[in-house]
TORSEDO-392294 format. One record per residue (C-alpha): residue number from 1; residue in three letters; x, y, z. Coordinates in steps of 0.5 Angstrom, whole numbers, plus 500, padded with zeros to 3 digits. Example, Ala and Ser with C-alpha at 12.3 -4.5 7.8 and 13.67 -1.06 7.14 Angstrom:
<pts>
1 ALA 525 491 516
2 SER 527 498 514
</pts>
This chain:
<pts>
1 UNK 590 460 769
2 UNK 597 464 770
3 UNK 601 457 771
4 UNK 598 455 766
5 UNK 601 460 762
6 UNK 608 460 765
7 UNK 608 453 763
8 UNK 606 454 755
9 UNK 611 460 755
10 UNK 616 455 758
11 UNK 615 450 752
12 UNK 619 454 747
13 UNK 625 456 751
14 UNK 626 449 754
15 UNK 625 446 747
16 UNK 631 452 744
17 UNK 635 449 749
18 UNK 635 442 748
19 UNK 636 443 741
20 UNK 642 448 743
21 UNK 645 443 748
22 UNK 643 437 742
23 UNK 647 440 736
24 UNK 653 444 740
25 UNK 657 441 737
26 UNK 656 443 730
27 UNK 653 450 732
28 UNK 661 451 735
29 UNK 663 448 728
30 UNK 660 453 724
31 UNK 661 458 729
32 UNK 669 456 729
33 UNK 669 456 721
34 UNK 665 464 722
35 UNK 670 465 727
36 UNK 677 463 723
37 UNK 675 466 716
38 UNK 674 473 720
39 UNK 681 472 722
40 UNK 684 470 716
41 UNK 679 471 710
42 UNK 686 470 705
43 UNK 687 464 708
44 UNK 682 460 711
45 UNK 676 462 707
46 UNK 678 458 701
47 UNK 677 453 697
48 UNK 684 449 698
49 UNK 684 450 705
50 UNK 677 446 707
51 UNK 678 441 701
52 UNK 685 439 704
53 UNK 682 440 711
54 UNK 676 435 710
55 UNK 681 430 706
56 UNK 686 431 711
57 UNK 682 428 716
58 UNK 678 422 713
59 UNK 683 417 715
60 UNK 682 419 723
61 UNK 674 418 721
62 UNK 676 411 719
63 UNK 680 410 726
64 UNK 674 414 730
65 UNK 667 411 727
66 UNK 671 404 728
67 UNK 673 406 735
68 UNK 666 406 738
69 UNK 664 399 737
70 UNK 668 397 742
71 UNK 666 403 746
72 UNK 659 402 745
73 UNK 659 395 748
74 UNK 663 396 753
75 UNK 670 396 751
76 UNK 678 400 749
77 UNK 682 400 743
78 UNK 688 403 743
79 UNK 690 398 737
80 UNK 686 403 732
81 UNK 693 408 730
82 UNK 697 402 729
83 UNK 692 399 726
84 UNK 691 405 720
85 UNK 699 404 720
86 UNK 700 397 719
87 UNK 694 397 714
88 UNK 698 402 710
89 UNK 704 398 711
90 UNK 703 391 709
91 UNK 698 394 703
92 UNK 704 398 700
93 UNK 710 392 703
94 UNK 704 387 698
95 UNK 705 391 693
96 UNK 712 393 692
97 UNK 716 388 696
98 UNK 711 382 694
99 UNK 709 384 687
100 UNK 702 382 688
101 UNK 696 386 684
102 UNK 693 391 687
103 UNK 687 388 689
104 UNK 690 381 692
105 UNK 694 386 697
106 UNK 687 390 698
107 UNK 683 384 700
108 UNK 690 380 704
109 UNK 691 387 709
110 UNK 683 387 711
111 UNK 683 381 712
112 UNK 689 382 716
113 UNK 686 387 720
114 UNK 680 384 721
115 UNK 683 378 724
116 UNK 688 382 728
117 UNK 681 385 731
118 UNK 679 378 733
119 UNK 685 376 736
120 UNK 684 383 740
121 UNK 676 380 743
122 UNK 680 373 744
123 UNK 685 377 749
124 UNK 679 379 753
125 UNK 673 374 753
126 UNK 677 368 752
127 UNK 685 370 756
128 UNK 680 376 760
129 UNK 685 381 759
130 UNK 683 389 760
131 UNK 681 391 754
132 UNK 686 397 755
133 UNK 692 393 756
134 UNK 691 388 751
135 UNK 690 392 745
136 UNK 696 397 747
137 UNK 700 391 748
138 UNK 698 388 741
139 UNK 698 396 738
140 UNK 705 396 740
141 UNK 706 389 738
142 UNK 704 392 730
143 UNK 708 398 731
144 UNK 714 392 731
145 UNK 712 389 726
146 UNK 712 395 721
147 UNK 719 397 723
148 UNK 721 390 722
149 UNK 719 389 714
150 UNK 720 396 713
151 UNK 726 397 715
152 UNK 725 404 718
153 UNK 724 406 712
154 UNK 718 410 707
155 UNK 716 404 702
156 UNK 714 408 695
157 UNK 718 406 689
158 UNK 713 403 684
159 UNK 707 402 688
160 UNK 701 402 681
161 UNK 698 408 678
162 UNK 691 405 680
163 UNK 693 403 687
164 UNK 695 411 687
165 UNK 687 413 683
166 UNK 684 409 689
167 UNK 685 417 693
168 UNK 687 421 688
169 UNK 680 422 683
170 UNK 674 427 684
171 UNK 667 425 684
172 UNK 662 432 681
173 UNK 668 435 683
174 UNK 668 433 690
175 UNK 675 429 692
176 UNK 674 421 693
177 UNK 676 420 700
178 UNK 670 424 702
179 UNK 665 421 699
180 UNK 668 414 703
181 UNK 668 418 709
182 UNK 660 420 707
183 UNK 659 413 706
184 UNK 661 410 712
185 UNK 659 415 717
186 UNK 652 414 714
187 UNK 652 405 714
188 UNK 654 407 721
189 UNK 648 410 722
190 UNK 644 406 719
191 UNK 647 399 723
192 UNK 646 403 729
193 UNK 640 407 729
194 UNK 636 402 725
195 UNK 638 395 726
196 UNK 637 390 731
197 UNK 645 389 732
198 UNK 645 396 734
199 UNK 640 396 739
200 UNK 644 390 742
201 UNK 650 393 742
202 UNK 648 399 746
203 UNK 644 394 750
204 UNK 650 390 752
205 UNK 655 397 754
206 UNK 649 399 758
207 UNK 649 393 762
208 UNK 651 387 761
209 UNK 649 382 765
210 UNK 642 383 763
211 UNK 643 383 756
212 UNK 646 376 756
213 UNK 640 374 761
214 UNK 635 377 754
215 UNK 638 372 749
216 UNK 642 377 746
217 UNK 650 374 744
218 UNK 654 378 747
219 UNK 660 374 746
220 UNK 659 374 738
221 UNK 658 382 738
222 UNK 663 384 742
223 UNK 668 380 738
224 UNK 665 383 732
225 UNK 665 390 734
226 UNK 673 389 734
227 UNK 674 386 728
228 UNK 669 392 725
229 UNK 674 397 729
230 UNK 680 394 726
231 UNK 677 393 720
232 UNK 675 401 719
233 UNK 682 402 721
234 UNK 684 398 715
235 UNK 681 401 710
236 UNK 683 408 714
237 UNK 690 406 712
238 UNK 689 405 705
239 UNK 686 410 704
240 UNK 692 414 707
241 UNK 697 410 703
242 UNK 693 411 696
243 UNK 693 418 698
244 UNK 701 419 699
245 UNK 703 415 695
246 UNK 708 411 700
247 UNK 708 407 707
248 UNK 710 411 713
249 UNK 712 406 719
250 UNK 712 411 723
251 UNK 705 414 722
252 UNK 700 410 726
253 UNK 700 412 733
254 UNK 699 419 731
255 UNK 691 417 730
256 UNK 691 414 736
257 UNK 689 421 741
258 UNK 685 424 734
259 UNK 681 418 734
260 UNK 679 418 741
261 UNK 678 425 743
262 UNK 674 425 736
263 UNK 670 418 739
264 UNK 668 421 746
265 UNK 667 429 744
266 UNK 662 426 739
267 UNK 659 423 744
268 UNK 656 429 746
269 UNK 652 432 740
270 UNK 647 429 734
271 UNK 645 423 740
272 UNK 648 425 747
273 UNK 651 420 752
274 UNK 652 414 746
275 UNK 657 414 741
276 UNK 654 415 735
277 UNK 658 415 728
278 UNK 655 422 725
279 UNK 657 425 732
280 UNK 663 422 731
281 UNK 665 426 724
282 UNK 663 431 727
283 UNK 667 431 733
284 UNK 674 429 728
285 UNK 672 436 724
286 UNK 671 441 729
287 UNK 677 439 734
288 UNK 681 440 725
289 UNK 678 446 724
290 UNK 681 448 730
291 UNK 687 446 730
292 UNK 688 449 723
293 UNK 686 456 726
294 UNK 690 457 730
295 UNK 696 454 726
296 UNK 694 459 721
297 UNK 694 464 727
298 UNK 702 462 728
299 UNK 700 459 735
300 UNK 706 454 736
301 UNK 706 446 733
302 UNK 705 443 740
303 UNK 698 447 741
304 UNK 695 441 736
305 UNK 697 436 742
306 UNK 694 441 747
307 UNK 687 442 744
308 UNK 686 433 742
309 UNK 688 432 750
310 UNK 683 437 751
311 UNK 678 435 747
312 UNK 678 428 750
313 UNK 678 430 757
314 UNK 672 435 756
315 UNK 669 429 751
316 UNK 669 424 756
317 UNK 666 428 762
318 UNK 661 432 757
319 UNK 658 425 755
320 UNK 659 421 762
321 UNK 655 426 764
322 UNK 650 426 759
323 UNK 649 419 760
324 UNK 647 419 766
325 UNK 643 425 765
326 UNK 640 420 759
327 UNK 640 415 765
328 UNK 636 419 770
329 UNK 630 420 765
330 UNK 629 413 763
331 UNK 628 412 770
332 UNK 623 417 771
333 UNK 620 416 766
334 UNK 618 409 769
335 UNK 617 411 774
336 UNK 611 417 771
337 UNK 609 411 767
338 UNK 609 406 773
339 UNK 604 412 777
340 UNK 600 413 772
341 UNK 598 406 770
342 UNK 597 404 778
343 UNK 592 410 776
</pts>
């Protein structure tokens, strides 16, 4: 009776807790937000401030969400921050060195991004490269080449209007970038939560082997998920370049940290122990808000590098940990259901 008791009293407390260690990180989201407005009501607690923050950062959502395919089946990109700076570039070189029409130039950078991500799973199914140092190698290789037809040199002159509007526009009062970043964040969820792919995916990171053994293509959805991660970061660098008006040589790599601490420390909250898109947004906000804070505090400039190498190296032992966690479960679970079935 009394065990029966301590039981039933343990269930709500146990369920508080998971719920808390489930949705951390988005509690700390909000308690940071609560944290820096006390400190700062003038100039955090605003409307330019949270509207810039959340702007700011859509394109290191597009390099995050497109960083964990590969990282769900298995695999590094460290091409993604060169990736977002030779979208911007070529997108912006196609428009004002080329003279195409702003559509032609969207349509011909995807595309070249996307191959590039093929040329990224070729590397390391058909060459069997580490992905790690293939993608680093064809990163830098992109960063070359950027140089090259840049010339070093920002490209802004006469680049279209309506190249420009694709960023610079609101939706009922809301920026477009935001609602891009919204967009993709929810098919993300969609393709992984709910279709047959996605279950793949995760199948194929968790063992490889016996997902091949199953049937499942894993040659064919591991090449797509670096052409997806190369196609997301693609659009992340036109959406950047149609919000500055201008292509950067020199902005790509500095996504490449923000994407992968974001990615890992996502994969700490929303589903934790997997890479998941909404975990992700999470992630890539809470580590801004931060950042933002303490820059409005006048915490030095180098501390933003201080608080992403943090994040990625906390992400990835909160999430190693968390699989295994994860991992353990499933096995006991079995074996419960094992017990229970020769019973």
């Amino acid at each position: 009776m009394h065990a029966d008791n301590r039981v039933a009293a343990a269930h709500p407390a146990q369920r508080l807790f998971g719920f808390v260690g489930r949705y951390f990180l988005v509690i700390a989201f909000f308690a940071l937000i609560a944290l820096f407005s006390a400190l700062k009501p003038d100039s955090f607690l605003t409307t330019n401030n949270f509207s810039g923050l959340f702007v700011n950062q859509i394109v290191v959502v597009y390099a995050a969400v497109g960083l964990i395919a590969p990282l769900i089946v298995g695999e590094l990109d460290l091409s993604v921050g060169y990736l977002v700076g030779f979208g911007q570039a070529l997108c912006v070189a196609l428009m004002t060195l080329a003279g195409l029409p702003v559509v032609a130039a969207i349509v011909l950078t995807l595309a070249a991004c996307l191959a590039l991500g093929f040329v990224n799973a070729l590397l390391v199914l058909k060459f069997e490269i580490n992905s790690l140092i293939a993608t680093l190698a064809l990163g830098n290789v992109l960063y070359g080449i950027v140089l090259w037809f840049t010339g070093g040199t920002i490209l802004f002159q006469n680049v279209p209007h309506a190249f420009l509007a694709i960023s610079g526009g609101t939706l009922l009062g809301v920026p477009l970038p935001i609602w891009y970043g919204a967009a993709l964040v929810a098919v993300v969820e969609l393709v992984l939560q709910f279709l047959p792919v996605g279950r793949r995916m995760y199948a194929i990171g968790g063992n490889r082997r016996a997902a091949l053994l199953t049937g499942i293509p894993v040659t064919g959805i591991i090449m797509a998920a670096f052409g997806a991660s190369a196609l997301l970061c693609g659009l992340g660098g036109i959406i950047i370049a149609s919000r500055l008006g201008s292509a950067q040589p020199e902005l790509g790599p500095s996504f490449l940290m923000p994407a992968f601490a974001s990615a890992f420390l996502g994969a700490t909250t929303i589903r934790p122990g997997r890479f998941n898109g909404l975990g992700t947004a999470v992630a890539v906000y809470t580590v801004a808000v931060i950042v933002a804070g303490l820059q409005q505090l006048g915490v030095p400039f180098w501390a933003e590098n201080i608080v992403y190498g943090v994040a990625l190296a906390g992400g990835v032992g909160l999430s190693r940990h968390l699989t295994r966690l994860r991992e353990a479960q499933a096995r006991r679970d079995q074996l419960k259901a094992l017990k229970e079935s020769r019973g």
